[in-house]
Structure formats: structure tokens, C-alpha cells
C-alpha positions as CSV (number, residue, x, y, z in Angstrom):
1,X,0.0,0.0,0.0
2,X,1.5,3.3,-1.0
3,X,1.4,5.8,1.9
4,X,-0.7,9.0,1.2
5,X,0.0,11.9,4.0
6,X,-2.1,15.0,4.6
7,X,0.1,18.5,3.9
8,X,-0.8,19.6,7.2
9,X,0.6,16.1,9.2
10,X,3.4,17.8,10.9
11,X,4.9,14.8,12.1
12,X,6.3,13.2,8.5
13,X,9.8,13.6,7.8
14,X,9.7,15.7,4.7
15,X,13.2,14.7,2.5
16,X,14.1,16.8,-0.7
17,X,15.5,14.5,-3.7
18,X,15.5,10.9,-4.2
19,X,19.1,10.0,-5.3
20,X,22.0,8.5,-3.7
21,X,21.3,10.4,-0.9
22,X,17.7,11.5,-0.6
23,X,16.8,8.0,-1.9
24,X,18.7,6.3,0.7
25,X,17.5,7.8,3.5
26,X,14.0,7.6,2.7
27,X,13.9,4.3,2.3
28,X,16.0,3.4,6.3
29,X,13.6,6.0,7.6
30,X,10.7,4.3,6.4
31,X,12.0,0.8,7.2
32,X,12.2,2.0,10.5
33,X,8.8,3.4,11.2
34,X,9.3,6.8,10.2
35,X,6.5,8.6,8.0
36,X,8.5,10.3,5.7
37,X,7.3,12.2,2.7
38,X,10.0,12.6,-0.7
39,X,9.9,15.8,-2.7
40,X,11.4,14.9,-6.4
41,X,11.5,17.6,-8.7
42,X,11.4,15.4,-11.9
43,X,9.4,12.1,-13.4
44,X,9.9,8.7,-12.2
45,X,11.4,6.6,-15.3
46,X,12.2,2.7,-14.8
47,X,14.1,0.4,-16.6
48,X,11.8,0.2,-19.5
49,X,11.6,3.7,-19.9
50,X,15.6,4.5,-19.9
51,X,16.8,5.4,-23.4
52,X,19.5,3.5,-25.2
53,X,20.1,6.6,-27.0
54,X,22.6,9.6,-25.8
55,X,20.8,12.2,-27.0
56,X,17.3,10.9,-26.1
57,X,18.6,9.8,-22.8
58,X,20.1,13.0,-22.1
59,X,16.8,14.8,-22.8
60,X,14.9,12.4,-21.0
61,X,16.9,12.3,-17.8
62,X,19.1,15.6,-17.2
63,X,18.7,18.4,-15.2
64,X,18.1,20.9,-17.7
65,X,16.6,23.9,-15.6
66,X,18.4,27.7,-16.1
67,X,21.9,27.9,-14.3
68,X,24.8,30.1,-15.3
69,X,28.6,29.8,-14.7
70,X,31.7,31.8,-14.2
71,X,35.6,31.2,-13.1
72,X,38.5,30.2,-15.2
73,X,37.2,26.6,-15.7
74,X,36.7,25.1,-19.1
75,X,33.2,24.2,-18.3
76,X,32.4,27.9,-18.2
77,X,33.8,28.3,-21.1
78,X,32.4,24.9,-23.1
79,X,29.3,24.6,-21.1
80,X,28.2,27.8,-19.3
81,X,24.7,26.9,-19.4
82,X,25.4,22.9,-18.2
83,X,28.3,23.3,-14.9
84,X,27.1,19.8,-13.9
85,X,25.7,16.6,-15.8
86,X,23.3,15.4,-13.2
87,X,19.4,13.6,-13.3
88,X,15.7,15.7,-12.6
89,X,14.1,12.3,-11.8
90,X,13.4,9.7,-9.0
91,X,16.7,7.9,-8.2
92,X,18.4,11.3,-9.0
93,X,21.7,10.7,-10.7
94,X,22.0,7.1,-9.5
95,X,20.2,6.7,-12.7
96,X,23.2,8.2,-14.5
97,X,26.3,7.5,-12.8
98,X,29.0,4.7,-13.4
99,X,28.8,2.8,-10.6
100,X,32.1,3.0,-9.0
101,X,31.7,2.3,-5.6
102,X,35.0,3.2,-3.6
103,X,35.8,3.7,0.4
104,X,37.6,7.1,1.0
105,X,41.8,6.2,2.2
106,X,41.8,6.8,5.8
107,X,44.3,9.8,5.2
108,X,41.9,12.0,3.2
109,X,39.5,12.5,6.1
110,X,41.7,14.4,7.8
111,X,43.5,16.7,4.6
112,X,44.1,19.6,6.6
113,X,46.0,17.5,9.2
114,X,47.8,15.1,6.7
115,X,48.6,17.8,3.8
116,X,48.3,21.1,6.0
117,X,48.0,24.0,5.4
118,X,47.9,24.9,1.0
119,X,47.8,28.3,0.4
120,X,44.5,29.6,-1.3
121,X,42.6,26.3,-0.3
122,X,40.2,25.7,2.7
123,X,41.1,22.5,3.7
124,X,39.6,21.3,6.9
125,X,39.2,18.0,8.5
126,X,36.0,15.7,8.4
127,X,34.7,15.5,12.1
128,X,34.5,12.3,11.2
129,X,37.4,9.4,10.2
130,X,37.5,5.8,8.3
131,X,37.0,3.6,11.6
132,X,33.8,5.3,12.3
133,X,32.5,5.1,9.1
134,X,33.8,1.5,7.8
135,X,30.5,0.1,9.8
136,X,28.8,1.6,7.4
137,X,30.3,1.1,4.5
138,X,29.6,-2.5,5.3
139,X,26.3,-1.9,5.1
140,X,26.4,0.5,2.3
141,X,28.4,-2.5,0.2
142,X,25.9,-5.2,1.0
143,X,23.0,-3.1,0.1
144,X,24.3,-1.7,-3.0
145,X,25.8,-4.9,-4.1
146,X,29.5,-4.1,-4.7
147,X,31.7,-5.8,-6.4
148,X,34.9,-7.2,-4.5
149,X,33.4,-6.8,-1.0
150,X,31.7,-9.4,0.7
151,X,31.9,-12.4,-1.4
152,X,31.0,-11.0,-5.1
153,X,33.2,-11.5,-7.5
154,X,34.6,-8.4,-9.8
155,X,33.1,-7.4,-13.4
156,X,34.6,-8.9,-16.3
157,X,37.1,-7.1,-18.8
158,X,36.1,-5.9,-21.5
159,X,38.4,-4.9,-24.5
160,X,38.7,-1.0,-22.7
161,X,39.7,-2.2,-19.8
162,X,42.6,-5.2,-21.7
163,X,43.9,-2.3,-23.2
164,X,43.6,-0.3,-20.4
165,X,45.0,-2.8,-18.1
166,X,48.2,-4.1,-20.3
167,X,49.3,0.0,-19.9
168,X,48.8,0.0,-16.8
169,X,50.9,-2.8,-15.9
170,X,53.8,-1.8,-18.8
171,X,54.2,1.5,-16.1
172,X,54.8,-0.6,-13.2
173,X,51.5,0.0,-11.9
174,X,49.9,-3.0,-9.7
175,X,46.5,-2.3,-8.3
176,X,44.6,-2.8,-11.4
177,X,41.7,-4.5,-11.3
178,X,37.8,-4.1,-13.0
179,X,37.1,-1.9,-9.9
180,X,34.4,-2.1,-6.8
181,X,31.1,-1.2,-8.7
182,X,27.8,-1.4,-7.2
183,X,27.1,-3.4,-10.5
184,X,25.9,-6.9,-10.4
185,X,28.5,-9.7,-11.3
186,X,26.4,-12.1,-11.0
187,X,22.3,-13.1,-10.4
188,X,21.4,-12.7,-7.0
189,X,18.6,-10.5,-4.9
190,X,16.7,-9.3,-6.7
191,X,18.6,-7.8,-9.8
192,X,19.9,-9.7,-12.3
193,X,24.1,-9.7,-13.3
194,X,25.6,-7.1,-15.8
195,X,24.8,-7.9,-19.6
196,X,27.6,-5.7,-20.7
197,X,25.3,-3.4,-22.8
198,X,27.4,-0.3,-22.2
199,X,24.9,2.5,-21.8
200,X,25.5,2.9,-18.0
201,X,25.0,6.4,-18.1
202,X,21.8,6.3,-19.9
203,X,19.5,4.4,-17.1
204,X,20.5,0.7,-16.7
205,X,18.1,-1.2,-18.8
206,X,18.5,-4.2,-16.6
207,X,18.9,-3.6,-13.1
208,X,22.2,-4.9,-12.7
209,X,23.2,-1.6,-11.9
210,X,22.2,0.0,-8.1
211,X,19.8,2.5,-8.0
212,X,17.3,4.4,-5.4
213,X,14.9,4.4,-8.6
214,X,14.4,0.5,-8.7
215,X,15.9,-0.3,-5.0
216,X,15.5,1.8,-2.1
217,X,12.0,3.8,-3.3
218,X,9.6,0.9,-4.2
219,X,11.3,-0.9,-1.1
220,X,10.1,2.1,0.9
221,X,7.0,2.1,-0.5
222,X,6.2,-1.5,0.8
223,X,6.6,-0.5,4.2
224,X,3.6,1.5,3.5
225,X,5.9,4.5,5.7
226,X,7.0,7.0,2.6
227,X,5.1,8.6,-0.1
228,X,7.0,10.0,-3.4
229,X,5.6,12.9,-4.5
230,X,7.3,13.4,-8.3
231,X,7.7,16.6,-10.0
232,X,7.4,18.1,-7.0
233,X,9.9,21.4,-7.0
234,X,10.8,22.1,-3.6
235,X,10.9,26.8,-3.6
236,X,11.5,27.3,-0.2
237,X,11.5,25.7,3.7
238,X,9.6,27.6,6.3
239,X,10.6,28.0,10.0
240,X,8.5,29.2,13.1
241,X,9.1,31.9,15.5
242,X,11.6,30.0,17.2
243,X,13.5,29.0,14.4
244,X,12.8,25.7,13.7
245,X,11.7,24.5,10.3
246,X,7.6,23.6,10.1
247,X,7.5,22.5,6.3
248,X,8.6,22.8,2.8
249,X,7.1,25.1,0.4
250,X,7.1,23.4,-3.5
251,X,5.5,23.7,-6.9
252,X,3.7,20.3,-7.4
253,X,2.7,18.8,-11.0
254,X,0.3,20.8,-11.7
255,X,1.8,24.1,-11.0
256,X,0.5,25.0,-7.8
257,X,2.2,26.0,-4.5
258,X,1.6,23.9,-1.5
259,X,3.2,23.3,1.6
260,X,3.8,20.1,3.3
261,X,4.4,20.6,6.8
262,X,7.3,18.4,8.9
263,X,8.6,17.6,12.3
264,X,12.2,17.2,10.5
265,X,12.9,18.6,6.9
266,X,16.5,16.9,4.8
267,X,18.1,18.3,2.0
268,X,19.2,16.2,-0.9
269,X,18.6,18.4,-3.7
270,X,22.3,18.0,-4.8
271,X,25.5,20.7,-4.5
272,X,24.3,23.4,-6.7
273,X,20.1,23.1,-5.7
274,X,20.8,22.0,-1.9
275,X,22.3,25.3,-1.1
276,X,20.3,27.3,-3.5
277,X,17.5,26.1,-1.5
278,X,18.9,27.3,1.6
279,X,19.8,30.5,0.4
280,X,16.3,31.0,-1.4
281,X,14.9,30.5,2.1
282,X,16.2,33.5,3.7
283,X,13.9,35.3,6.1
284,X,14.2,38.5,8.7
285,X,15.9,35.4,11.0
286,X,17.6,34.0,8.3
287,X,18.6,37.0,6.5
288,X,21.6,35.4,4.5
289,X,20.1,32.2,4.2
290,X,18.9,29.1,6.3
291,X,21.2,28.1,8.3
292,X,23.8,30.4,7.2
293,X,25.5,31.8,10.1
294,X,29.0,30.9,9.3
295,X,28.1,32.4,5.8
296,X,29.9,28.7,4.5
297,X,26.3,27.9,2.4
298,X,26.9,27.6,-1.0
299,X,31.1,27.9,-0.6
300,X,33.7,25.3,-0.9
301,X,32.4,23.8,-4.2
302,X,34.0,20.9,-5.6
303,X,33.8,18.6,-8.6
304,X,37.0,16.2,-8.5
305,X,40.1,17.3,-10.7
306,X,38.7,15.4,-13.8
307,X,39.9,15.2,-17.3
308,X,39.9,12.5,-20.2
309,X,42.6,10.5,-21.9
310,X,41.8,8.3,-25.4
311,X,44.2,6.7,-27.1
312,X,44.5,5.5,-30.9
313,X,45.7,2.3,-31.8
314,X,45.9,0.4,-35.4
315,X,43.1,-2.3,-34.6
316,X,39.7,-2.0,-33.3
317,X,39.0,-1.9,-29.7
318,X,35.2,-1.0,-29.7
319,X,35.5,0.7,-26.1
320,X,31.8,1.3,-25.9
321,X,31.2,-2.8,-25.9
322,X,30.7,-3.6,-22.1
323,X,30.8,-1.5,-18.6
324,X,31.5,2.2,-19.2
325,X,33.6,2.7,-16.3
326,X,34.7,-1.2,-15.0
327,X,38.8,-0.7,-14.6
328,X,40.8,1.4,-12.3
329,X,44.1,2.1,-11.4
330,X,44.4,3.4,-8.0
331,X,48.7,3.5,-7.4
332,X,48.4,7.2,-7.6
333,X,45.7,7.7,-5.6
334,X,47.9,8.2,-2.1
335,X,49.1,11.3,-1.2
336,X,52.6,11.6,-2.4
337,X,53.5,15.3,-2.2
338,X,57.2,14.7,-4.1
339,X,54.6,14.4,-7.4
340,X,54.1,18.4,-6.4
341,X,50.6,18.1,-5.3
342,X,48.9,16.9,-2.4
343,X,46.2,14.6,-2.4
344,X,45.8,11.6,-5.4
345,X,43.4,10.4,-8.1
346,X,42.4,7.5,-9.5
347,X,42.3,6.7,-13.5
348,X,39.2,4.8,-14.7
349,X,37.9,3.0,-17.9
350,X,35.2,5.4,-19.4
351,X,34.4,4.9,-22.8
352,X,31.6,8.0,-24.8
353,X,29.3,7.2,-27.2
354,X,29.9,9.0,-30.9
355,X,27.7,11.7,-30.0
356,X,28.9,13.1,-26.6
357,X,32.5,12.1,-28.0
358,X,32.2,14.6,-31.0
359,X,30.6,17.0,-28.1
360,X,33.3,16.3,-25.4
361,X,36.4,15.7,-27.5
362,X,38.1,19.0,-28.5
363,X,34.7,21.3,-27.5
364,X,34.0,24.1,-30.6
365,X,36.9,22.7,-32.5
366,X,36.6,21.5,-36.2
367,X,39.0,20.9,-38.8
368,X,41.0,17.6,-39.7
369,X,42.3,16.9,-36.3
370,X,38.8,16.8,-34.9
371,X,37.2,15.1,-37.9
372,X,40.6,12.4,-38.2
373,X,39.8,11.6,-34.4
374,X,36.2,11.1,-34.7
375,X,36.9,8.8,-38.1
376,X,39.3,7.0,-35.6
377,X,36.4,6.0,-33.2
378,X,36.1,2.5,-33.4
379,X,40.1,2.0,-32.3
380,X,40.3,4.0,-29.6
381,X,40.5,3.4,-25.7
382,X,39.0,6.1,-23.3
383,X,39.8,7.0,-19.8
384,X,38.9,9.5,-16.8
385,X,40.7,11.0,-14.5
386,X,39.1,11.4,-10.9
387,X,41.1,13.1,-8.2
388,X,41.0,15.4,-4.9
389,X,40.4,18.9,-5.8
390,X,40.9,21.9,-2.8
391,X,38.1,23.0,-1.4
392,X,38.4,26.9,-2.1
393,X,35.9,29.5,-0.1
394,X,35.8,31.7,-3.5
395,X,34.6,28.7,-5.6
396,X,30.7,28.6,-4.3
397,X,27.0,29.0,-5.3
398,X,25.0,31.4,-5.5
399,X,22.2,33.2,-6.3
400,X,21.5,34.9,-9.9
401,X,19.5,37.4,-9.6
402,X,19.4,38.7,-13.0
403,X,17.9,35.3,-14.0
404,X,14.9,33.9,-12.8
405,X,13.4,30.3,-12.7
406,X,9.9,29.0,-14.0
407,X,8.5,29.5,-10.4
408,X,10.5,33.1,-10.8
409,X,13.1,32.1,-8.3
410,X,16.9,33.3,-8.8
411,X,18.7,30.2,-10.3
412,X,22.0,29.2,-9.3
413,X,25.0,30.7,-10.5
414,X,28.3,28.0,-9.7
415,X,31.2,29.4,-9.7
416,X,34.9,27.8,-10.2
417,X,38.4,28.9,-10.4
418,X,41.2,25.8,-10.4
419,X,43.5,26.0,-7.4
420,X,47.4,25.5,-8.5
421,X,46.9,21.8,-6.6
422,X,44.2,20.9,-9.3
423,X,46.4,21.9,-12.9
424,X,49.3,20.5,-11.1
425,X,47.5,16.8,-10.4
426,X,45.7,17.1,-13.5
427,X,48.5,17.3,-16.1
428,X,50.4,14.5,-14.3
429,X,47.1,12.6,-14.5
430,X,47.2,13.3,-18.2
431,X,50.9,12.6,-18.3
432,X,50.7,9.3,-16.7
433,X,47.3,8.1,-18.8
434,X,48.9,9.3,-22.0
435,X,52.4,6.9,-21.2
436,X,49.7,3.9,-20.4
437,X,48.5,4.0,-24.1
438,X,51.7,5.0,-25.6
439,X,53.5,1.8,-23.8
440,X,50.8,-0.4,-25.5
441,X,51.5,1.0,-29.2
442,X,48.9,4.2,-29.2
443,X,49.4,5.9,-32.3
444,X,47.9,9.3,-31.6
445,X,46.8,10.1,-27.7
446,X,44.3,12.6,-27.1
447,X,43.7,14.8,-23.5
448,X,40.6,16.4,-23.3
449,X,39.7,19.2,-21.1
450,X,36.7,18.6,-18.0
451,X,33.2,17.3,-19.0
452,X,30.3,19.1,-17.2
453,X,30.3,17.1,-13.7
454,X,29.0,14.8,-12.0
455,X,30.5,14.5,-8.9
456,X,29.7,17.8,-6.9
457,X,30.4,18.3,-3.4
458,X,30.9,20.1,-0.7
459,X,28.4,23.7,-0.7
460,X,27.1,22.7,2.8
461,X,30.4,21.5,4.0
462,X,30.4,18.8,8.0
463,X,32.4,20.4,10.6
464,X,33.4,20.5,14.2
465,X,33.3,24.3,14.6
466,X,29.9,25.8,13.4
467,X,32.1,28.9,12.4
468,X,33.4,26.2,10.0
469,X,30.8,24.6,7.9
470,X,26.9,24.3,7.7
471,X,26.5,21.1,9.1
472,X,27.7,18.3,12.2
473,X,28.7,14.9,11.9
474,X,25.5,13.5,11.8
475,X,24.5,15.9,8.9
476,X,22.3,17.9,11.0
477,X,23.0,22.0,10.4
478,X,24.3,23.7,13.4
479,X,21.9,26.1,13.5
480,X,18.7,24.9,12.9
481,X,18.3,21.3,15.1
482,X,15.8,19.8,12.6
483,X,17.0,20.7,9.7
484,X,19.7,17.9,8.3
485,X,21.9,18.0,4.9
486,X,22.0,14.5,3.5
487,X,23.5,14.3,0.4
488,X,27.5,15.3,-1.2
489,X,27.0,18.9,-0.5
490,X,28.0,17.7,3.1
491,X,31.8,16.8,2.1
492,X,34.3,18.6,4.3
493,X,36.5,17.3,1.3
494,X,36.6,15.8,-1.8
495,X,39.3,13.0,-1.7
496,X,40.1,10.7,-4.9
497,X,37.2,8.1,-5.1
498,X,34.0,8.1,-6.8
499,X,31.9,9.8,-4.2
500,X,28.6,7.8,-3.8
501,X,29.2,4.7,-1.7
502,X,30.2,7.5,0.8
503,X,27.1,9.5,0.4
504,X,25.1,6.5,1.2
505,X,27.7,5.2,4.0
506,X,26.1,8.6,5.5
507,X,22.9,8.3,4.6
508,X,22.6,4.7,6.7
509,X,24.3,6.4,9.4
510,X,22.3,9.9,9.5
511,X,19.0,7.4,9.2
512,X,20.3,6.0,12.4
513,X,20.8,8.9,14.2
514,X,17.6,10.4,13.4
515,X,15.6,7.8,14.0
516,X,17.5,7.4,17.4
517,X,16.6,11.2,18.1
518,X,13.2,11.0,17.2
519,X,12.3,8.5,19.5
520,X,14.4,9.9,22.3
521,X,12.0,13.2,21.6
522,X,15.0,15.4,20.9
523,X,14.3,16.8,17.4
């Protein structure tokens, strides 16, 4: 029985965004009693609906809504309209994403400790480390089915990752492998194993892959506890005299603005909407923004030092046959400051379709190196750099108020400027990738600047010291008690890995807490 709640039942716990996150959470809250009402702002597509077309899927599925950009990035330049490739629907962008499922390194929860102090950077320490969170991890792992925990078995190679792999170990490099991917290797549950389809980032047409769209929302349903309310724009949340929050005013299907009232209200609206939320809820308390005392809301943006690396050879490799992003080399992922950076990344198999290839490759160029690349498709072999960026107080979000929304809301403006850390790990990254082909007979390699991103963090950063960051270690904002952040806008820092086995590490864990409080009559 799907749960129907009154807008005026001020005891549900109303949760904005149902991805990694938002989707998560939802579901633990419900399985634990907890009436809890989800605010998605797009559609709900399944596995029959997804797309096996770029184009399509990329209509279909992204967040398309006005944003602008500014900094000296590349994606301001390429892309000003697009900073981030992310999902407007139920499951959020674990409809989208690769899959990569990998624990932070026990060192990058405490950067500012381990690196100190980098000049222009606002590093600062999680309040929280690696033997507090492997718990849940665990349970993170198990639920999301990863790969090379527990007892399943890694992915399969495809011809990508040989190619990938045979560099890889020509450099001396040794942990190589088809990486931990919350993919299925093999039938069990309830989804079936990986049929090496390759259009990972359009929707899994299978399953096989983990998402809250097909896994944790209709599981929360069951319990008859959580009610999904789809394109269902969250505009603003409301607070009482006291300055708690009461409910969430949103723009449901039809248009019109209601408001659901709540005992607790979470954010999970992603980096760039999460703290535009906050700030769009600004009031004579508030006047800078909910729960914006330390005036950190919207700061500290991240997106991982990313980049691209294909590679030319004189047979065919067909990289797009199989998992997009199944193979990883993580030897320079440790922090190793004689490379002159601190921090590490990780290089993984990514192979793009023709389209976004001819989009992504050389962005605005023609001519015959463009066109010669392109006619080279079929033999080359694609990889992406991920790697700790530094958290910078002038790279933030904010609000545009010379453009306005559909609701007539100022939309996010994300700004970005690299930090010297992020050009100097980047072109070693590219250095390093490049040598990999080249050792296995590349005859042309080709680095390409940053894609549009998905991995965006930090905007509502954890921290010890309210004067620090927006939220505590349990999520919860410091100054508003029930009012929680649950989703990567919470990073204190980036680190190397993929980031979303962590967000739903936390997600479990802030569940937990939650519930815990709840029923102690605290929040």
C-alpha cells in the first residue's frame, strides 16, 4: 500500500531528492517506522523507460533547468549553461552515474592535518574518520551490491579495460583491477548480473546496476511509511518563530504552490540546488540564508580534478562494448607530495558514445584533427581522471538574480576557479594516462579538457566548529536542530574516489541517528 500523508501532518519527515542520498535515506527512515514524505522535482522513469540513446537519454533524464557559470574553468567556457551533468528524476543521478563504488583512504578524512596548510585552499578535516565510518560502509556494500566486498566477484574485462590494463601494468603499476562497482556480477537479490550493454550512463536497462529508482523507493514504499511525490519542486523551507523549520514550500505537478508541513525537513537536492535552497529560504531570522550563520552555504564547491585520456591504436578496440567505467588504477591515488601536489586520483575505464564524443572531444573545435579523431572512433580506448580537488571558499554558489526560474526564483549561479593543486594533479594525470597507451602501441593520444560534472560536493560543508561549515557529523545543520543536509554537499572534502558509496555510507548512518533522536523526543 502506497502511503498517502495529509500537507498539514506535521509529524512526516519531509526529504528533498531521491538520489543517492535523498533516496537512501528515505527508504531506512521508512523501514524504521518513520513517516516520511519525498519531494522529487522530476518524473519517475524505470528500466523500461531508460533510453539507449545519448541524445534521447540526455533529454529524458538531465537536469536541464536555467543555471549560469563563471571562473576560469573550461566548463564555463564549453558549457556555461550545463556546470554539472546530473538527473531531474526519481533515483536522482543514480540513474546516471558509473557505478564506481570506492571507500575514502583513511588519510583524506583528515586533509588539513595530513597535507596542512595549502595556500588559497580551505582544507579542513572531516569530524568524522575511516573507523567510524567502515560500519557503514559495510552496510552501504551489501545493500548496493558491490563488487569485490563481501563475497561477489569483480566485473569482467572488456576490450577497454585489456587495453587499459596491459598500460597499466607496462608503467609498473599493480592495483589494477575491474574496480568495486555497485554493478551486479552475477544473479542474485533481486537484480539480475551485468549484460555488458554499455549505456550505463543512460538508465540501466536491466537492473544490474544500483539505484534508489528500482531499489530503495519501491522498497520504501512496501513499508507503507514513505510517499513519493514526483515533479514536486521544492521553492522554499519555512521556519516558526523559534526558528525551527515547520515544512517545505514546493511547486507540485500541476503548477500550484503547497506546503507540506514536517517535524524534520532533509536536503538532498544536490550541491548546486541543496544550497540554493537554503539561500532562497532567507527570512528576517535568516537573512543570509537558512542556516547560514557561518556564511559557508553555497562555498567550498568541488567537482573532483577530472579530465579525459583516449588513445589510438591500429586495430579495433570498440570501447563502448561492455561497462563504461569497470577498470581502475588506483597507485596514484595516495598522497605523495614529491609528485608536487597533495592529495591523489584515480584513472578509470570510461568509454563516450559518438555523440557526446564529438561533443566532449576537442569542445567548438573542427577541422581535420577533430574530424581524423572522430573517423578514428572505433580503435580508440578512453579514460577518466578522478582526483582530490581543494576546497576553495571563492569557488561557491549562488544566487543569480538577474535570471529567474519557472517558479520566478533566482537560479544558481556555480562558480569555479582551479586551485594550482588541481592543474598540477591534472597534467600529471594526463601525463601518466597518456604513457599507459603509448606503452601499448597508441598511435595518436588525445587529452581532453573537464566534462560538465557529475561529482559535486561540498556547498554545505560537516564540521566541528559551526564557524566552519553548515552542518555536524551526523548531517544535522548547526543552526537549525531539525533541519539535516544529506547528500555530497556535506563533504568537508573531496578526496580521490567516486563519491557515492560515501554518500550512502552517510545516509545509513544519519538514518540511524535520526531515528535514534526521534524516538528519544530530541528533534
Amino acid at each position: 500500500m502506497v502511503a498517502k500523508f495529509e500537507l498539514t501532518d506535521a509529524s512526516v519527515v519531509v526529504i528533498i531528492g531521491t538520489g543517492a542520498g535523498g533516496g537512501t535515506l528515505a527508504n531506512e527512515l521508512a523501514q524504521k517506522g518513520v513517516k516520511v514524505v519525498a519531494l522529487e522535482a522530476g518524473g519517475r522513469y524505470l528500466p523500461e523507460d531508460y533510453l539507449n540513446d545519448e541524445w534521447d537519454s540526455f533529454g529524458q533524464l538531465a537536469w536541464l533547468d536555467a543555471r549560469s557559470t563563471s571562473g576560469d574553468w573550461r566548463v564555463a567556457k564549453d558549457f556555461s549553461g550545463l556546470p554539472a551533468w546530473i538527473v531531474k528524476a526519481v533515483g536522482g543521478t543514480t540513474t546516471h552515474w558509473a557505478g564506481a563504488s570506492l571507500r575514502f583512504q583513511d588519510h583524506e578524512w583528515k586533509a588539513l592535518t595530513n597535507y596542512g596548510p595549502v595556500q588559497g585552499a580551505n582544507l579542513l578535516d572531516w569530524p568524522i574518520d575511516g573507523a567510524e565510518m567502515a560500519p557503514w560502509y559495510d552496510k552501504a556494500e551489501e545493500k548496493m551490491g558491490v563488487t569485490r566486498t563481501g563475497d561477489r566477484p569483480g566485473l569482467p574485462g572488456n576490450n577497454n579495460y585489456k587495453v587499459f590494463e596491459k598500460g597499466a601494468l607496462a608503467l609498473g603499476y599493480k592495483d589494477v583491477h575491474t574496480g568495486r562497482m555497485a554493478i551486479q556480477s552475477t544473479d542474485a537479490g533481486n537484480r539480475i548480473a551485468c549484460q555488458q550493454t554499455g549505456f550505463c550512463f543512460q538508465g540501466c536497462k536491466w537492473g544490474a546496476k544500483w539505484s534508489t529508482a528500482y531499489t530503495e523507493i519501491p522498497d520504501g514504499e512496501a513499508t507503507g511509511n514513505l510517499e513519493v511525490r514526483e515533479r514536486a519542486m521544492a521553492l522554499k523551507i519555512e521556519h516558526d518563530a523559534s526558528g525551527k523549520v515547520t515544512g517545505v514550500l514546493y511547486a507540485d505537478k500541476d503548477g500550484n504552490q503547497v506546503v507540506q508541513k514536517a517535524r524534520i525537513v532533509c536536503v538532498a537536492g544536490n550541491t548546486i540546488e541543496s544550497p540554493r535552497l537554503l539561500l532562497n529560504s532567507a527570512s528576517d531570522m535568516f537573512p543570509d540564508g537558512l542556516a547560514n550563520s557561518s556564511g559557508q552555504v553555497g562555498r567550498n564547491y568541488m567537482r573532483h580534478v577530472t579530465g579525459s585520456v583516449y588513445g589510438v591504436f591500429d586495430k579495433p578496440v570498440k570501447m563502448w562494448r561492455g561497462t563504461t567505467m569497470a577498470g581502475i588504477v588506483q597507485d596514484e591515488a595516495g598522497h605523495n607530495p614529491e609528485r608536487g601536489f597533495v592529495g591523489g586520483y584515480e584513472l578509470e575505464t570510461l568509454a563516450l558514445g559518438l555523440p557526446f564524443m564529438a561533443a566532449f572531444l576537442d569542445p567548438g573545435a573542427w577541422g581535420r584533427e577533430f574530424t581524423t579523431a572522430l573517423d578514428s572512433y572505433e580503435n580508440m580506448a578512453g579514460m577518466w581522471i578522478v582526483g582530490e580537488d581543494m576546497p576553495q571558499e571563492t569557488n561557491r554558489v549562488t544566487l543569480n538574480m538577474d535570471v529567474k526560474d519557472q517558479f520566478g526564483l533566482p537560479t544558481p549561479n556555480v562558480h569555479f576557479d582551479d586551485h594550482p593543486n588541481d592543474v598540477a594533479m591534472r597534467n600529471h594525470a594526463y601525463e601518466r594516462g597518456m604513457a599507459m597507451y603509448k606503452a601499448v602501441g597508441a598511435t595518436r593520444v588525445l587529452p581532453t579538457p573537464p566534462y560538465p560534472s557529475t561529482h559535486n560536493l561540498g556547498t554545505n560543508r560537516m564540521s566541528e566548529n559551526p564557524r566552519d561549515g553548515v552542518v555536524n557529523k551526523w548531517g544535522q545543520t548547526h543552526d537549525v536542530p531539525n533541519l539535516f543536509v544529506s547528500d555530497g554537499s556535506q563533504f568537508t572534502t573531496g578526496a580521490a574516489e567516486n563519491p557515492t558509496l560515501t554518500i550512502v555510507a552517510l545516509a545509513i548512518r544519519q538514518a540511524d541517528h535520526i531515528a535514534r533522536e526521534m524516538a528519544a523526543g530530541t528533534i
